[in-house]
VOGU-3710 file (C-alpha; in Angstrom, 3 decimals, decimal comma):
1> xxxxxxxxxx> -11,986/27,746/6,035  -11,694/24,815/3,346  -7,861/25,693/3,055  -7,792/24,527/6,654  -9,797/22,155/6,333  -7,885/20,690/3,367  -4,716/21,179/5,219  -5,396/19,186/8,160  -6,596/16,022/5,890  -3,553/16,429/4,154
11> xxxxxxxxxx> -1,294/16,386/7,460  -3,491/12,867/7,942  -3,166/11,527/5,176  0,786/12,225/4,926  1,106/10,322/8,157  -1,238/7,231/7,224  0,756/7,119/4,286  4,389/7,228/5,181  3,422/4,213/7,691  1,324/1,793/5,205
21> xxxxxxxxxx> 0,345/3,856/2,118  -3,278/4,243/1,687  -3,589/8,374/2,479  -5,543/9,018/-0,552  -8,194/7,399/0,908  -8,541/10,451/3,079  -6,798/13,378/0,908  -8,636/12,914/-2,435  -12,100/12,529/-1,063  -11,995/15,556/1,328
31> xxxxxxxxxx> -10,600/17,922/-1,940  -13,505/16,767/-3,714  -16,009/17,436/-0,805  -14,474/21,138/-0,152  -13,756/22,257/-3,869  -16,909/20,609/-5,864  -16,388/23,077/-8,409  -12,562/21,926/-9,539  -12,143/19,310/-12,343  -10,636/16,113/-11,861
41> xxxxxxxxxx> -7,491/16,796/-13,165  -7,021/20,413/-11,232  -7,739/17,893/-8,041  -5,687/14,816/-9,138  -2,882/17,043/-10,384  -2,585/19,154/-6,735  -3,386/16,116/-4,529  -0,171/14,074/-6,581  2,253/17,197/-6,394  1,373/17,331/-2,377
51> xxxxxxxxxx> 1,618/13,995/-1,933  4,413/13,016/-3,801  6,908/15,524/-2,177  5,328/14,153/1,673  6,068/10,461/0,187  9,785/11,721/-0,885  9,824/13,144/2,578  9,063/9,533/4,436  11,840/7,537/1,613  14,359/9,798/2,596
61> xxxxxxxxxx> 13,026/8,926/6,275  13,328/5,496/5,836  16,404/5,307/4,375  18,276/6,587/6,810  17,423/4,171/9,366  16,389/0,861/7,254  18,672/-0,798/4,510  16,787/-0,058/0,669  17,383/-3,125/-0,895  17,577/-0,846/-4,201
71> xxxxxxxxxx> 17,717/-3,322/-6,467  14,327/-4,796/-5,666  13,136/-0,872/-5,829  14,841/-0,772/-9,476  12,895/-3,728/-10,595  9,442/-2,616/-9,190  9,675/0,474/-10,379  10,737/-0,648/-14,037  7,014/-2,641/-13,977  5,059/-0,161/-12,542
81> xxxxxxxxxx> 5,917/3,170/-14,498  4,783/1,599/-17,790  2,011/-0,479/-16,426  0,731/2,601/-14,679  0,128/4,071/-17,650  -1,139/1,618/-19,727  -3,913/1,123/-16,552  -5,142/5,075/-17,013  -5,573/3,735/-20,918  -7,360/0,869/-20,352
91> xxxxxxxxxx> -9,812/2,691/-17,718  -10,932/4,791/-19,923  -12,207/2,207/-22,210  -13,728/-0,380/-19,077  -15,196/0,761/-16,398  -13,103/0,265/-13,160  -17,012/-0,490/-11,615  -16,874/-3,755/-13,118  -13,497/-4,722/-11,214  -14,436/-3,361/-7,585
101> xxxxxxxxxx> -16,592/-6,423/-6,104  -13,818/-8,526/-7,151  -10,808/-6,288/-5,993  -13,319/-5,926/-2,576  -12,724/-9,437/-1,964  -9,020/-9,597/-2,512  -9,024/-7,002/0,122  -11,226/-8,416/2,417  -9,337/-11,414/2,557  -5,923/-9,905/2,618
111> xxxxxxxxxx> -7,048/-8,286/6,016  -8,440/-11,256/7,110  -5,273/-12,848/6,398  -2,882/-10,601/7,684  -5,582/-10,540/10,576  -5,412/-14,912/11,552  -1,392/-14,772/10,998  -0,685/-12,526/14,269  3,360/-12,782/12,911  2,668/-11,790/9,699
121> xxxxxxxxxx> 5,270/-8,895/8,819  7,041/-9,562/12,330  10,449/-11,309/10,945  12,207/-11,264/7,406  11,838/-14,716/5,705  13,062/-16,572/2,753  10,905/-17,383/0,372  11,137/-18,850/-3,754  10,597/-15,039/-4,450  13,908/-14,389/-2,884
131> xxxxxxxxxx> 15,477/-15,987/-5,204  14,550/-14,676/-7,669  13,464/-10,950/-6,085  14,235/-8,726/-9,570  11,654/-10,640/-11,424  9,118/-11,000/-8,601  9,975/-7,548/-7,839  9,001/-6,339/-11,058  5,937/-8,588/-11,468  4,354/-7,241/-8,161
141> xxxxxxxxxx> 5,232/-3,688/-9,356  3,547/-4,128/-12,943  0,652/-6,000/-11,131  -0,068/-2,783/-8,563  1,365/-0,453/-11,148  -1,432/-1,447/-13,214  -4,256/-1,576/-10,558  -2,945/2,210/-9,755  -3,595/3,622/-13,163  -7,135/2,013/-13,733
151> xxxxxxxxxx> -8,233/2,380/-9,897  -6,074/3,477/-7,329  -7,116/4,274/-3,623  -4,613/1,317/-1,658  -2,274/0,827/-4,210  0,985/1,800/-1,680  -1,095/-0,390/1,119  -1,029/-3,491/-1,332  2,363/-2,916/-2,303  3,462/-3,272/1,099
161> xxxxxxxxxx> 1,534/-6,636/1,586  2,978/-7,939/-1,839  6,391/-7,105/-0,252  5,624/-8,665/3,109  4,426/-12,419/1,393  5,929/-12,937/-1,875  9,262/-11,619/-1,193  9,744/-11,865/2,627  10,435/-8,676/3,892  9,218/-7,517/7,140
171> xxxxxxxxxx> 6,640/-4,674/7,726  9,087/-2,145/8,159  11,240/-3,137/5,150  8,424/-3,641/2,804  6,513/0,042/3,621  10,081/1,684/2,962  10,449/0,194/-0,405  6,785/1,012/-0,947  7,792/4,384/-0,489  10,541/4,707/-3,017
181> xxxxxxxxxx> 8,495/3,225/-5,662  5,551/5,357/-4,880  7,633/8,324/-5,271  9,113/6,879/-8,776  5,658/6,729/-9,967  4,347/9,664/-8,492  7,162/11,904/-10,325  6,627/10,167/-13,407  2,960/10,932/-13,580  3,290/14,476/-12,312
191> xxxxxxxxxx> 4,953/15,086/-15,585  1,624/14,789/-17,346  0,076/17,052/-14,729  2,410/20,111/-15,174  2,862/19,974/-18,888  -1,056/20,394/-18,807  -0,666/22,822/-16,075  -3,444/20,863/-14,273  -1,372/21,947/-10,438  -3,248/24,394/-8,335
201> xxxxxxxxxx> 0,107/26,362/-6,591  -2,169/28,127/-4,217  -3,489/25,246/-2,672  -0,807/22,617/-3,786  1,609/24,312/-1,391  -0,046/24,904/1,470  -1,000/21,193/1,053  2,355/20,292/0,987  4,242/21,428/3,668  1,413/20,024/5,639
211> xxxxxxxxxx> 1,414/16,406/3,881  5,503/16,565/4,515  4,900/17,158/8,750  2,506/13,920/8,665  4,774/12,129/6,484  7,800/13,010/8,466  5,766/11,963/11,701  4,141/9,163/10,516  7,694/7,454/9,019  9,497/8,497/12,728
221> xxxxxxxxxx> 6,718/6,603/14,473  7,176/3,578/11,842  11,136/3,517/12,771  10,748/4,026/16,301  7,687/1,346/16,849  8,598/-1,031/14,728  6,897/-4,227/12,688  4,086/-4,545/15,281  3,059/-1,096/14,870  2,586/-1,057/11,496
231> xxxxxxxxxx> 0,855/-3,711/11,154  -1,714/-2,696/13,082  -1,698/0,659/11,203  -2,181/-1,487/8,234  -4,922/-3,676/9,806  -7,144/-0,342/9,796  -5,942/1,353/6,430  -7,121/-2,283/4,958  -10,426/-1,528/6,530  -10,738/2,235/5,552
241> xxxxxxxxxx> -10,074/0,585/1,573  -12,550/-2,101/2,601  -15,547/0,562/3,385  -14,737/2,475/0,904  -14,682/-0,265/-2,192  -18,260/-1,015/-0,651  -19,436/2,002/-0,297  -18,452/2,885/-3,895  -20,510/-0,358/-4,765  -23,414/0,406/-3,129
251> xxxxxxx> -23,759/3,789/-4,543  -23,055/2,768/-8,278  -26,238/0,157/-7,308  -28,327/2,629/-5,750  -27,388/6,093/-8,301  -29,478/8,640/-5,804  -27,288/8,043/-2,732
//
């Protein structure tokens, strides 16, 4: 039963994903829920395989219907694969508790924001970042590179909202890059996981063919809808981080919840 289980959160969170980012929100708690007795890194490690080959699944998607600006991709990824890693290293020495109130807020306001500005996303726009994309690019990938490694859960929906305001893409544009430099820094931490031989195959395939039909869905759906759909998918994946940053808050407060 919790293979099923576990497969049908994976086909979710493939879908919410390939539109906005954010699946692991709904993935890595449910693998935790049905297999209490794995280790963090058996979980982690299958979860990243699973998702990463769904998130190739929606790039590829993408890319055949929406211009890559690949150079912006290049210089996002080149901040975020180091940064990523030097995040996991500094969370093990701080506590990401410390950071979550204040990362809460950001995110509170960045749905309220998106929220107010009803055409937000709607229509690419030049902005000083455009000017200058490679190094703004790379910034806003070392920035959420760094956030990934030390906390996590949202970083593809942030990276889509960094897209959308500092450089000027529109929805659409902005979750396809997302994508491609998700799947850079997915592959480049699944090294870690294999060389450790911290994958689960039994459930790590299963998972992914199942993760690949939500993220092939969810991406079609993106194309075919357009801006305004997905940014009302990313309205609610703002509010699924919200809920869970506070919930994660309230239970550090309160230890016997």
């Amino acid at each position: 039963m919790e293979i099923y289980l576990l497969c049908l959160f994976a086909f979710l969170a493939g879908f919410i994903d390939s539109i906005v980012g954010g699946g692991g929100l709904v993935q890595v708690p449910a693998f935790f829920i049905l297999y209490p007795h794995l280790s963090v890194p058996n979980i982690i490690g299958t979860n990243r395989l699973a998702s990463a080959v769904g998130t190739s699944v929606a790039a590829i998607n993408y890319a055949r219907h929406i211009r890559i600006p690949w150079k912006t991709v290049f210089f996002a990824a080149a901040g975020a694969i180091p940064l990523s890693y030097l995040g996991a290293t500094v969370q093990s020495m701080i506590s990401s508790e410390i950071l979550k109130p204040i990362i809460l807020v950001l995110i509170v306001l960045i749905g309220i924001y998106t929220f107010k500005k009803k055409d937000f996303g709607h229509e690419e726009r030049e902005t000083l970042a455009s000017k200058h994309m490679g190094w703004y690019s790379m910034a806003l990938g070392g920035v959420l590179g760094f956030y990934n490694g030390m906390i996590g859960p949202g970083t593809g929906s942030l990276l889509v909202f960094g897209f959308v305001r500092v450089i000027g893409y529109n929805f659409l544009r902005a979750s396809a890059v997302s994508k491609v430099v998700n799947v850079i820094a997915d592959v480049s931490s699944l090294v870690f996981f294999i060389i450790h031989k911290h994958i689960l195959f039994n459930l790590a395939l299963p998972m992914m063919a199942c993760n690949v039909a939500g993220s092939y869905l969810g991406s079609r759906m993106a194309v075919l809808r357009g801006n305004a759909f997905v940014r009302k998918v990313f309205l609610v994946v703002v509010a699924g981080i919200v809920l869970r940053f506070a919930w994660d808050i309230i239970r550090s407060g309160f230890p016997g919840l």
